[in-house]
C-alpha positions in Angstrom: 110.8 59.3 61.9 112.2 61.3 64.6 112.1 61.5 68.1 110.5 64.2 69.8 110.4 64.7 73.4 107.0 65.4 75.0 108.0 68.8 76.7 105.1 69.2 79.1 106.0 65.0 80.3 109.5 66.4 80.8 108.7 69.0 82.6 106.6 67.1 85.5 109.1 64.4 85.6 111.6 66.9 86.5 109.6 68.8 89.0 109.0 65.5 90.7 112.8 64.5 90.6 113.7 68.0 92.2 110.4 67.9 95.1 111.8 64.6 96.3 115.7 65.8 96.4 114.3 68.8 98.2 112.6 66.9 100.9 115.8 66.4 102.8 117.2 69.4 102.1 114.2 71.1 103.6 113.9 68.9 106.3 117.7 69.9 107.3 117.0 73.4 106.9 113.9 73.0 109.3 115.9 72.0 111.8 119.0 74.7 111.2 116.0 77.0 111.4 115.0 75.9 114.7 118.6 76.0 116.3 119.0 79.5 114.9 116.0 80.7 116.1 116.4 79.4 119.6 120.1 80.9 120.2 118.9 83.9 118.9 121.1 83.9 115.4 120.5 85.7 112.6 117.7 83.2 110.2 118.0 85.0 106.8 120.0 82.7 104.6 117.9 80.0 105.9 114.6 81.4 105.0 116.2 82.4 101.8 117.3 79.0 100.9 113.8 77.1 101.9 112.1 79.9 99.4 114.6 79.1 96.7 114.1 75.7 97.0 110.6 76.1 97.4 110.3 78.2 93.9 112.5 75.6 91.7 109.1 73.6 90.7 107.2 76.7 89.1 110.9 77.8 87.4 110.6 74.4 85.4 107.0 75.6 83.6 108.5 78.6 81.6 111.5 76.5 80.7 110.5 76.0 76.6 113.6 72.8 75.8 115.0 69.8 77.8 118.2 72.3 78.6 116.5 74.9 80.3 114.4 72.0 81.9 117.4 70.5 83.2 119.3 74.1 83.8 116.3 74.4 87.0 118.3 72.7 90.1 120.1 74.0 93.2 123.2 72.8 94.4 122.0 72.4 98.1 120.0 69.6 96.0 122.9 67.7 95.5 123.8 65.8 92.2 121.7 65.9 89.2 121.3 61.9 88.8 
């Protein structure tokens, strides 16, 4: 018999594993945000980055195998463990 991989159960557990790496990430970028904001700096690659972040999740339901699965992450998100 041979293993198969439920891809819709893979696909949650990685969604989950990437929303709580993001948490700090975003938290971090909040604050950057706020610092930029109040000297009067330019906030663009910040905003960019918390939308990027924020978008990884919905990127993990059209992936169709475990390697596109695991191909959704972000470097800001650290390593993949």
């Amino acid at each position: 018999m041979a293993i198969t991989i439920n891809i819709p159960k893979a696909k949650e557990i990685w969604k989950n594993k990437i929303r709580v790496k993001r948490t700090n990430v975003l938290a971090k970028l909040d604050i950057d945000y706020m610092r930029a904001n109040e000297s009067g700096a330019d906030t663009t690659s910040i905003v960019t980055d918390k939308q990027t972040l924020r978008d990884l999740p919905s990127q993990v339901d059209t992936a169709t195998t475990t390697d596109e699965i695991k191909a959704v992450w972000n470097d800001k998100l650290g390593d993949k463990e």
